[in-house]
N, C-alpha and C positions, 0 to 999 in steps of 0.2 A: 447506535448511530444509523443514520441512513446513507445506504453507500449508494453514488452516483457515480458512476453507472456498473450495476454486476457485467454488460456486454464489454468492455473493455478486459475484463478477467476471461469470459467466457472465445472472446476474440483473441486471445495469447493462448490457452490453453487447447484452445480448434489446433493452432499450427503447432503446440507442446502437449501433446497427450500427457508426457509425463510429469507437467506440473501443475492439471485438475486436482488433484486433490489436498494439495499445499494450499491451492489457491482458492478453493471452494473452503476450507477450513480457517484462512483470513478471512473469509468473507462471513462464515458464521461466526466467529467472533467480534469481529467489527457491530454485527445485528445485534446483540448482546449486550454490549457498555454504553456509557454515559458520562464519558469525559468531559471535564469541566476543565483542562489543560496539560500539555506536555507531560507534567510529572504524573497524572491520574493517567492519561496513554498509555505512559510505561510501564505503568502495574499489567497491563495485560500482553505487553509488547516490550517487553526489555529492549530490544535492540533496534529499538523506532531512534530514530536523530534528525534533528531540526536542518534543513539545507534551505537557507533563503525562508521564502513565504512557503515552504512544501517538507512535508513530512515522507520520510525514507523510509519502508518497512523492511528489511530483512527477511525472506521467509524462505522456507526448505531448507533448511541448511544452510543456508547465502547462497543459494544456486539461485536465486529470481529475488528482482526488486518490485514490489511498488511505490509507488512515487505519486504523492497525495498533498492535496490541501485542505486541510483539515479547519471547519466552522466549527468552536466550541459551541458559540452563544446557540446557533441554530439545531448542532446536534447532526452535523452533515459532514461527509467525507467525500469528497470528487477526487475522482482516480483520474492522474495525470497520463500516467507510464507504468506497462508492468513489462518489464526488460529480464532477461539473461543477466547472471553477472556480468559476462563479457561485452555485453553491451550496456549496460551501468556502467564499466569502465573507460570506456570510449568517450563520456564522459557528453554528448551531445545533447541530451536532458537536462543540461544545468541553467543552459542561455534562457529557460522557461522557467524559473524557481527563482 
């Protein structure tokens, strides 16, 4: 897939040194597949879940979200939000999904 935009990863990870490398490793796998829809997603991302029009990834642990909308036809993922859990929880990314 083509992810739009790695700066948005690269811009969370500046202020979270310690979640480069969770997040550089969604992002090479994300370069890698060719999902054709949700259920194909989750073969590579089990704990991906549909919220609204935006797809949820789980990554490190559950310690950081991204938060994506995902074009099968095109083959493209835009990254919304990559958040803390604790601010996942806060819950203020939803009014956009």
């Amino acid at each position: 897939m083509r992810v739009i935009s790695r700066r948005a990863l690269r811009d969370y990870w500046e202020s979270h040194p310690e979640s480069e490398e969770v997040l550089v490793d969604w992002f090479r796998k994300m370069k890698r597949i060719d999902p054709k829809n949700l259920a194909e997603l989750k073969q590579t991302f089990p704990s991906a879940d549909l919220f609204g029009c935006c797809v949820v990834f789980n990554v490190g642990g559950n310690n950081y979200r991204v938060i994506t909308h995902v074009n099968y036809r095109r083959n493209e993922v835009f990254i919304r939000f990559v958040l803390s859990h604790a601010e996942y929880n806060k819950d203020k990314w939803k009014t956009d999904c």
